[in-house]
C-alpha positions as CSV (number, residue, x, y, z in Angstrom):
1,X,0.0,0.0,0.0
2,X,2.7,2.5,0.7
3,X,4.5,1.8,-2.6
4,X,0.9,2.9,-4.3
5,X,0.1,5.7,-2.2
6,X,4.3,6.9,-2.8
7,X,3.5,6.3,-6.4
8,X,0.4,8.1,-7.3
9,X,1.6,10.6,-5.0
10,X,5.0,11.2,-7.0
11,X,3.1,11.0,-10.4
12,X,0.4,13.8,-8.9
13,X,3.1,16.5,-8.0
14,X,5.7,15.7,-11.0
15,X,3.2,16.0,-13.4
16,X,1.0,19.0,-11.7
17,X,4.0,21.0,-11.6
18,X,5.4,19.9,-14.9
19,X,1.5,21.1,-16.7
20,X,1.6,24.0,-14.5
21,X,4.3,25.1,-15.6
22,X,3.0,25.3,-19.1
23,X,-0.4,26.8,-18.1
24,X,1.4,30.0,-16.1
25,X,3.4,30.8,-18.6
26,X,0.3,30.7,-21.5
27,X,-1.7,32.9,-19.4
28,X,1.4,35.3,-18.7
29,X,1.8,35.3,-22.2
30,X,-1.8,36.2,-23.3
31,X,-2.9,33.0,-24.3
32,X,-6.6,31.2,-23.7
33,X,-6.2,28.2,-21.4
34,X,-9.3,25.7,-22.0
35,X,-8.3,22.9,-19.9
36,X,-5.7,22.0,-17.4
37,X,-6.0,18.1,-17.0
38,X,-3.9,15.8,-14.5
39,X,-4.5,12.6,-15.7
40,X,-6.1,11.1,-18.7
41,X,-9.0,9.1,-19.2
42,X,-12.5,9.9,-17.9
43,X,-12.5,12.8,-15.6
44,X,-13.0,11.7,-11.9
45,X,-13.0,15.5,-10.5
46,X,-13.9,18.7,-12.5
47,X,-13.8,22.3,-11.4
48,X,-13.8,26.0,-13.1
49,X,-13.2,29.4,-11.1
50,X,-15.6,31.7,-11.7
51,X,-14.8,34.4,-14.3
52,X,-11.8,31.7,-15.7
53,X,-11.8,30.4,-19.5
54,X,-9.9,27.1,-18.0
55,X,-11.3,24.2,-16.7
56,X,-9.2,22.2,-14.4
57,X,-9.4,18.7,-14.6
58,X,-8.1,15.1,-12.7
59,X,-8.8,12.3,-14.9
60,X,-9.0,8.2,-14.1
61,X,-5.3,7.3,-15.3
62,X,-2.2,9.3,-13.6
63,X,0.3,8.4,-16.3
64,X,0.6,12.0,-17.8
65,X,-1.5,15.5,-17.9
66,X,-1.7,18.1,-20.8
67,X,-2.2,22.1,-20.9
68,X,-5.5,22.6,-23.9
69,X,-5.2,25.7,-25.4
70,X,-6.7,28.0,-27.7
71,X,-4.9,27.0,-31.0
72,X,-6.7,27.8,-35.2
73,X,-4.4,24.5,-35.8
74,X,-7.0,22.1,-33.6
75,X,-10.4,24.2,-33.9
76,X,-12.3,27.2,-35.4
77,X,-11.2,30.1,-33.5
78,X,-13.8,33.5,-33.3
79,X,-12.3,36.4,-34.5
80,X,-12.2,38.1,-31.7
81,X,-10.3,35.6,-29.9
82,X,-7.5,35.1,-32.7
83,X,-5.1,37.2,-30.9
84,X,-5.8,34.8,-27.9
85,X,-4.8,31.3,-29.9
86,X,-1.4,30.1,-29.0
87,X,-0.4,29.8,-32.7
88,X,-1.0,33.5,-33.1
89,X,1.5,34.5,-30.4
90,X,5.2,35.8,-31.2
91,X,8.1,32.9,-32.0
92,X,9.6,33.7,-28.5
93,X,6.0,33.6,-26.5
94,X,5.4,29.8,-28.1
95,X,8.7,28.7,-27.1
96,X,9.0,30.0,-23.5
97,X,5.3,28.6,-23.0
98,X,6.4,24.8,-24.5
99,X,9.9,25.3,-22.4
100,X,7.9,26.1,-19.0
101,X,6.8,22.4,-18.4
102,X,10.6,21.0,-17.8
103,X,11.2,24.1,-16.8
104,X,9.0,23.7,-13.8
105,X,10.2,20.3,-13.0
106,X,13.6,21.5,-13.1
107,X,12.8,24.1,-10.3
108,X,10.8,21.8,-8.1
109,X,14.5,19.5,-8.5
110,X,16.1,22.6,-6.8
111,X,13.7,23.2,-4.1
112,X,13.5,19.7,-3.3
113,X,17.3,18.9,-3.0
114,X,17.4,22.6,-1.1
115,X,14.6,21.4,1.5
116,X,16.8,18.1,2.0
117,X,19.7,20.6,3.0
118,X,17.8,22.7,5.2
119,X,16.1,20.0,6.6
120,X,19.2,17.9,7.4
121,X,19.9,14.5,6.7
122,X,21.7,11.5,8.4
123,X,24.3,10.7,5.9
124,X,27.7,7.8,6.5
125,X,30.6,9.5,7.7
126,X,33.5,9.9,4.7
127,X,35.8,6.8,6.7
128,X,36.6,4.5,3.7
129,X,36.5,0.5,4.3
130,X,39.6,-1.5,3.3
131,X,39.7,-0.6,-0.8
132,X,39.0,-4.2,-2.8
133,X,42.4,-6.1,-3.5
134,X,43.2,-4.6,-7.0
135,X,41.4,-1.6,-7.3
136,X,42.0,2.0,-7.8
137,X,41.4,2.8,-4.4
138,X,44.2,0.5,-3.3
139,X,46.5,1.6,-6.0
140,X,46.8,5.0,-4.6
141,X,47.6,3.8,-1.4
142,X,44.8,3.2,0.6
143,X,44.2,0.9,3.3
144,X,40.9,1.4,5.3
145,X,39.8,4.0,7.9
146,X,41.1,6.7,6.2
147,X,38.5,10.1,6.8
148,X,38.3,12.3,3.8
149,X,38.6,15.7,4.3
150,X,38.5,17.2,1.0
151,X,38.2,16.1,-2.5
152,X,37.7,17.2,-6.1
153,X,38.4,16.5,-9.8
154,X,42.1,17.0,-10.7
155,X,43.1,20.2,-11.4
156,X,40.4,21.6,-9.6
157,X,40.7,23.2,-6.0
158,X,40.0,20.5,-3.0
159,X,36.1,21.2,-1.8
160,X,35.4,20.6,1.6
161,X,33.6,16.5,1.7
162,X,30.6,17.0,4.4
163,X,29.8,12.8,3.7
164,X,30.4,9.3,2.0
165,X,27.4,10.0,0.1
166,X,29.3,13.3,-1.0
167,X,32.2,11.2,-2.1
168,X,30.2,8.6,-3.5
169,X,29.0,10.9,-6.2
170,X,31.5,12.8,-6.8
171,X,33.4,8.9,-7.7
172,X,30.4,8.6,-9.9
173,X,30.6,11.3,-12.0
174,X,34.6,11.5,-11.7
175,X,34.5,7.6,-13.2
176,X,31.6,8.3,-15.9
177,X,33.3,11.4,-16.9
178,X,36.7,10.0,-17.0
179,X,38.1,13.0,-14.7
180,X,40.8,11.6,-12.0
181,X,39.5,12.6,-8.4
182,X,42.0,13.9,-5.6
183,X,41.4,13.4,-2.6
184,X,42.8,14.6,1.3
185,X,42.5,12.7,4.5
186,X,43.6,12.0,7.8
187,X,44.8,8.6,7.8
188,X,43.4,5.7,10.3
189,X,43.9,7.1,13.8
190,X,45.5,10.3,13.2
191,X,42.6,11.9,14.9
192,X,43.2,15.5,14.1
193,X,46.2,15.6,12.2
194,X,47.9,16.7,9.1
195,X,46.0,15.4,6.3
196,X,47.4,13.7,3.4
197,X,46.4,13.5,-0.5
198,X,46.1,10.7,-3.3
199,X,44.9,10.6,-6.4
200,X,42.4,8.1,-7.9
201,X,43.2,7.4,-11.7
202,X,39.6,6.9,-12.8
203,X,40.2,8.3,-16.4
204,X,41.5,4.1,-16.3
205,X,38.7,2.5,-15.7
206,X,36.7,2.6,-18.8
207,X,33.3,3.2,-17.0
208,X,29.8,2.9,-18.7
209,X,27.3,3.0,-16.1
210,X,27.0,3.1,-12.1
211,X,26.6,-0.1,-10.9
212,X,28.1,-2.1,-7.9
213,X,30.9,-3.4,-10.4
214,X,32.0,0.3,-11.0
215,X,32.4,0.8,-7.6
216,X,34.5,-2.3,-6.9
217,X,37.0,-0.8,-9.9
218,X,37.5,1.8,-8.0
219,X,37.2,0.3,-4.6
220,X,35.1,2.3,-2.8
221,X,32.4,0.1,-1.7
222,X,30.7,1.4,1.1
223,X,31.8,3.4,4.2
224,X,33.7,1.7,7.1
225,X,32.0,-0.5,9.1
226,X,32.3,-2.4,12.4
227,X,32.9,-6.3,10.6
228,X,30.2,-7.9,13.1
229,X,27.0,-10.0,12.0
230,X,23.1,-8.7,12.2
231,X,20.1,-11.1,11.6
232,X,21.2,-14.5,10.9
233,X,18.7,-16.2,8.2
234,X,18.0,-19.4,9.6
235,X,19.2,-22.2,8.4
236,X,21.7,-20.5,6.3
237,X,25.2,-20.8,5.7
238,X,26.6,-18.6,8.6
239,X,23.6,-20.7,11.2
240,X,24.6,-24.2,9.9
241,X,28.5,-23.0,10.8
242,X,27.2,-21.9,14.0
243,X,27.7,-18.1,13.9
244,X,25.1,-15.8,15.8
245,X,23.7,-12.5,15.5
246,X,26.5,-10.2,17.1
247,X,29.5,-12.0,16.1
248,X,32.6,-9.9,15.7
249,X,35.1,-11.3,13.1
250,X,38.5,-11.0,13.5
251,X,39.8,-13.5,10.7
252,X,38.9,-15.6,7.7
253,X,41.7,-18.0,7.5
254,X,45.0,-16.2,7.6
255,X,43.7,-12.7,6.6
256,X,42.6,-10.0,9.1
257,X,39.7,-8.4,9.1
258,X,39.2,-5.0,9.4
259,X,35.6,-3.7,8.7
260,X,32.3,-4.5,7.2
261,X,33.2,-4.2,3.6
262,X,36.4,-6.5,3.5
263,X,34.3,-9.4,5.4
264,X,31.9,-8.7,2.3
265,X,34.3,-9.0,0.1
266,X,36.0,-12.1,1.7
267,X,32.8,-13.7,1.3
268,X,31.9,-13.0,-2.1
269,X,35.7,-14.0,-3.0
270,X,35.2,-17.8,-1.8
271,X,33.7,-19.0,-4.5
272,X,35.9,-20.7,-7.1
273,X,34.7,-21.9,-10.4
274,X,31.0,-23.0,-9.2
275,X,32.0,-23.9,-5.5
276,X,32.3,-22.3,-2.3
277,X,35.6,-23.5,-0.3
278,X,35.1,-23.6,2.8
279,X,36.9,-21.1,5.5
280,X,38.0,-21.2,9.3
281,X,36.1,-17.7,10.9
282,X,38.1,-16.6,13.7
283,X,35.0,-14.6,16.1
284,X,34.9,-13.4,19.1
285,X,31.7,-13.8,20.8
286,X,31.1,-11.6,24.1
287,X,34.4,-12.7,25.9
288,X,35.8,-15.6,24.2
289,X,37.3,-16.4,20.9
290,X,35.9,-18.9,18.2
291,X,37.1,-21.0,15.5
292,X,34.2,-21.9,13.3
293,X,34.8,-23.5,9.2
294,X,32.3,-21.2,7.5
295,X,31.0,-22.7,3.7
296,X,29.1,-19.8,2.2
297,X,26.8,-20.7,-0.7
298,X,27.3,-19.9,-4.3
299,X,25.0,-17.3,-5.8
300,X,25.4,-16.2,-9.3
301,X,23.9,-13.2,-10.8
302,X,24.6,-12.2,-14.5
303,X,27.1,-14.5,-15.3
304,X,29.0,-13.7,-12.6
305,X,29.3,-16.1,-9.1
306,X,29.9,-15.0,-5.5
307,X,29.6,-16.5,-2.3
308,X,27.2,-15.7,0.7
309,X,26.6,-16.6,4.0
310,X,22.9,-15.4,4.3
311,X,23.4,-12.9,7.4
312,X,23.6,-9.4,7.4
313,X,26.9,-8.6,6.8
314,X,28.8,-5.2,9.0
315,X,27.2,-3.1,11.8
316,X,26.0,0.5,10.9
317,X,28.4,3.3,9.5
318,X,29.0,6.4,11.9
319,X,26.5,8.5,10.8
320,X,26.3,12.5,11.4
321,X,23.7,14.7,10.4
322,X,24.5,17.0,7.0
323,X,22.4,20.7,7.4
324,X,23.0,23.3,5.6
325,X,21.5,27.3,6.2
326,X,19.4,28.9,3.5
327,X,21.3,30.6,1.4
328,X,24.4,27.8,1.0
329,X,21.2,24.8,1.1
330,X,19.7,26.7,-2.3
331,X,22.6,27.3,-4.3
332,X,23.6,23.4,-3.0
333,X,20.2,22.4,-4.6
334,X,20.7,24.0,-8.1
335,X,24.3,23.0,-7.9
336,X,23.2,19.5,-7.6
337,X,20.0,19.8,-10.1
338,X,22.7,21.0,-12.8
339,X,25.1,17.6,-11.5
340,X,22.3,15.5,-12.2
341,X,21.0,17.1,-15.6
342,X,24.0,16.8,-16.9
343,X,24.9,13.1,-16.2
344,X,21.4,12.1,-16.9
345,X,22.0,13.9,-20.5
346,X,25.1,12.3,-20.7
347,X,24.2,8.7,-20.2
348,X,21.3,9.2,-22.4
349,X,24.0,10.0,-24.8
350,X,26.3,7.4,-24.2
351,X,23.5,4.4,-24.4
352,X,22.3,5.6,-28.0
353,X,25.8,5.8,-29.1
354,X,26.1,1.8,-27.6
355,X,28.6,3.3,-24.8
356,X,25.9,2.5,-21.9
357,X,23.6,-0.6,-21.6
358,X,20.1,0.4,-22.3
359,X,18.9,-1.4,-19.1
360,X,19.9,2.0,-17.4
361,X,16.4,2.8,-18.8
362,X,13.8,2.2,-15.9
363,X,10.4,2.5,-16.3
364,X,7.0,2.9,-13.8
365,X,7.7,-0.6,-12.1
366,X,11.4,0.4,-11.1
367,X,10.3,4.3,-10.3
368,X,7.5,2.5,-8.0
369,X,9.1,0.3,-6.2
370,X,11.8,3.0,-5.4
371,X,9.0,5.1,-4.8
372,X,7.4,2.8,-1.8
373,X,11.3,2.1,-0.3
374,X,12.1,5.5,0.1
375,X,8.9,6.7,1.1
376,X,9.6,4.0,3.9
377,X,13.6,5.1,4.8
378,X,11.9,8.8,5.5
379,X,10.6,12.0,4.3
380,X,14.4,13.6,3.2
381,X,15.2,10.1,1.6
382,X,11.8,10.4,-0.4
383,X,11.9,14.2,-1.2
384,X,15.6,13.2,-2.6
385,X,14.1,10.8,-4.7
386,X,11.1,13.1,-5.5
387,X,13.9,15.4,-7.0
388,X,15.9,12.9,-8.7
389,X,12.7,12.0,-10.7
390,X,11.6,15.5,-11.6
391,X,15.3,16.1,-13.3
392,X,14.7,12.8,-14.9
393,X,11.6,14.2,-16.1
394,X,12.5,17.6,-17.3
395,X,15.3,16.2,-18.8
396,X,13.2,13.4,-20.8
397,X,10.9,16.2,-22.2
398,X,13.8,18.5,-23.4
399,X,14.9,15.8,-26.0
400,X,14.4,16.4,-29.7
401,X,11.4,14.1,-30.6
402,X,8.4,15.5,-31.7
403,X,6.1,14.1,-29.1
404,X,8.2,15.8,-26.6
405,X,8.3,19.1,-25.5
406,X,11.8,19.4,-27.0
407,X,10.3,18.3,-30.6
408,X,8.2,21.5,-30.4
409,X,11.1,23.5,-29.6
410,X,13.4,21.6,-32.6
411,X,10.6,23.1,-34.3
412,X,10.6,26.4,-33.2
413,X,14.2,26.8,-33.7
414,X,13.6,26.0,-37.3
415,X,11.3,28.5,-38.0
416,X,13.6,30.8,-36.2
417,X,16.3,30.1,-38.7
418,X,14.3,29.8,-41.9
419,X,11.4,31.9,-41.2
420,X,8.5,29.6,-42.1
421,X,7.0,26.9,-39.9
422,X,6.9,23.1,-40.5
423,X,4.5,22.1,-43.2
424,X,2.3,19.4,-42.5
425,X,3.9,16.6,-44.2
426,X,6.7,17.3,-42.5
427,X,4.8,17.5,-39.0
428,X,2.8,14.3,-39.8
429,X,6.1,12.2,-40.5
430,X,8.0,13.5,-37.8
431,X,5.0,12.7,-35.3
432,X,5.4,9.3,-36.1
433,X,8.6,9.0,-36.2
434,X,8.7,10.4,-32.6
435,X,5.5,8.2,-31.3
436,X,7.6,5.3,-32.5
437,X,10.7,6.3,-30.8
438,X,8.8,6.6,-27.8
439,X,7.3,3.4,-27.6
440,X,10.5,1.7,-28.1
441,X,11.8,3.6,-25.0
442,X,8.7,2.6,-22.9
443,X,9.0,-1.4,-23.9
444,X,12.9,-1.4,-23.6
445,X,12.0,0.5,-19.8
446,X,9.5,-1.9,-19.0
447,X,11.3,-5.3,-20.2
448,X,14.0,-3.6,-17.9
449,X,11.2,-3.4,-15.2
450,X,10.2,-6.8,-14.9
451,X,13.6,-8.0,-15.4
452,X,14.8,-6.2,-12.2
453,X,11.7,-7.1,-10.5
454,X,10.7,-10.6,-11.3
455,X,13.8,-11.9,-13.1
């Protein structure tokens, strides 16, 4: 129920504002609004102000809305209302109006992200687990428990790092982007001391899209961790071998371990060709000191197999609340719409070219379920994702095809350059070209939904 109710909800306010939008900037503009419609289908609510032309409408199906207006193009307009159709406005009136809707969504992206910041938000502390055996991370010399001070691409001057998750993206976009990342830090119990600096050579890693596997390249997994045990599924691997809920492990054979992360990745690494081999778990357990042969099971997921022990792997980060005042939490929020715009535009990019896998495409299943899990984390974890969505959304609606609102606008900057406007032939091929285009989109997103879901 509360992945439904996070859903609709979402859907309401991305596409209210995204149509309102739209509909402010007609009626700034001069032009006759008829109808303002959330929804399609058969109208469940109806309402007009009094002494308004529009009528504002909610219909049955919340998968989209649309702005009616006054236009000669669609119906017989009275002569003394021609100077009130939206295809008798001026070149620059008809573009602002079509460029309003992601517009809009891009502005709700900023407030969001800036009522996160004000708000506050329990984010990881930036103290890095153990880096994976062979990664970036451990090439430049680190080794686990390291805090991270500062950080920015190379060649750039370091930025203060308030959390992981602040690292964490800034490794995203550093490894997508090709851009090196430098870091400073105080090493593992220096406390308050001089900091030192590395550099992470992510222009080598060849990245095409943020997944798990990216962030084991680089080998920045997760933040550090306490290496102990949660829930233990019963009769699982880790309760068959005897280990509890509480466990602190100190060793996996002759290898010491040092946090959350590396016990995750000691477990994944057990597996060798399709079998687990089993390994002696040193633990300590209140006062005393175990020795228990562990024989995680083999999982394999996309080709690829890893070992698991079915228990919750590593206690909780040390977290600290991120706040940030007015002023700063705004300009953080339209800093951060601009991050996301232009990654999302670049990986929309990258998969037409064949540089990204088109399962990055997610459709209403995936936004749904993500929907209902972080409506459950909180209210800042679900604004976030409100944001991330409404970027997603402007974004979508600023590309070039003709159904979009960025079709109309290809087509406004042609009759800016040529002077005339699209003929019809023209208009009627492109319409199907970009009705086709967009149905290949939703099938590839929902084949990607189920596959997620269900496969």
């Amino acid at each position: 129920m509360l992945t439904v109710v996070a859903f609709i909800v979402a859907l309401a306010l991305l596409i209210a504002v995204h149509e309102y939008g739209h509909y402010r900037v007609a009626v700034a503009c001069g032009v006759k609004v008829l109808r303002f419609s959330v929804g399609f289908g058969k109208p469940i609510l109806r309402w007009q102000r009094p002494g308004s032309p529009t009528e504002f409408v909610v219909g049955m199906l919340p998968l989209g809305g649309y702005v009616k207006m006054l236009d000669e193009r669609e119906a017989p307009v009275a002569p003394e209302e021609r100077h009130l159709a939206f295809n008798n406005r001026p070149l620059a009136q008809r573009a602002a109006v079509v460029a309003a809707g992601p517009a809009a969504n891009l502005l709700l992206a900023i407030l969001l992200y800036a009522g996160v910041n004000w708000m506050g938000v329990q984010e990881p502390q930036p103290v890095l687990a153990a880096p994976v055996a062979g990664s970036t991370a451990q090439a430049a010399g680190l080794e686990g428990g390291e805090r991270v001070t500062e950080a920015a691409f190379e060649g750039e001057a370091l930025q203060p790092v308030q959390s992981f998750e602040d690292l964490r993206w800034l490794l995203t976009r550093g490894a997508l982007d090709g851009q090196n990342v430098r870091i400073a830090y105080q090493p593992a119990g220096a406390g308050t001391g001089p900091t030192r600096q590395a550099t992470l050579q992510l222009d080598r890693i060849g990245a095409r899209e943020a997944d798990m596997q990216l962030f084991r390249k680089i080998g920045i997994v997760g933040p550090w961790t306490p290496p102990v045990l949660g829930e233990v599924q019963a009769d699982g691997a880790a309760a068959k071998a005897g280990l509890r809920q509480g466990d602190t492990v100190l060793r996996i054979g002759d290898t010491a371990i040092g946090d959350g992360p590396q016990l995750r990745e000691a477990i994944r690494a057990s597996v060798q060709g399709s079998e687990a081999r089993t390994q002696v778990w040193q633990v300590e357990r209140g006062s005393e000191q175990l020795s228990l042969p562990v024989t995680p099971v083999v999982v394999t997921e996309q080709d690829t197999s890893f070992g698991r022990v079915n228990a919750y792997v590593g206690g909780p980060p040390e977290m600290m609340t991120v706040r940030y005042g007015p002023i700063e939490g705004l300009r953080n929020g339209a800093v951060k719409t601009w991050e996301v715009s232009v990654l999302t535009l670049r990986m929309m990019g990258r998969m037409l070219i064949g540089q990204a896998s088109i399962k990055n495409l997610s459709g209403p299943l995936t936004i749904a379920d993500y929907a209902g899990k972080s409506a459950s984390l909180g209210l800042t974890q679900y604004l976030t994702f409100l944001a991330l969505i409404s970027v997603s959304l402007g974004i979508l609606n600023l590309l070039p095809l003709p159904v979009l609102d960025g079709g109309h606008l290809m087509y406004f900057l042609w009759e800016a350059v040529t002077g005339r406007t699209v003929s019809e032939v023209w208009l009627d091929r492109l319409q199907r070209g970009g009705v086709a285009a967009l149905l290949l989109m939703t099938s590839i997103a929902l084949f990607n939904d189920v596959s997620r879901i269900f496969g």
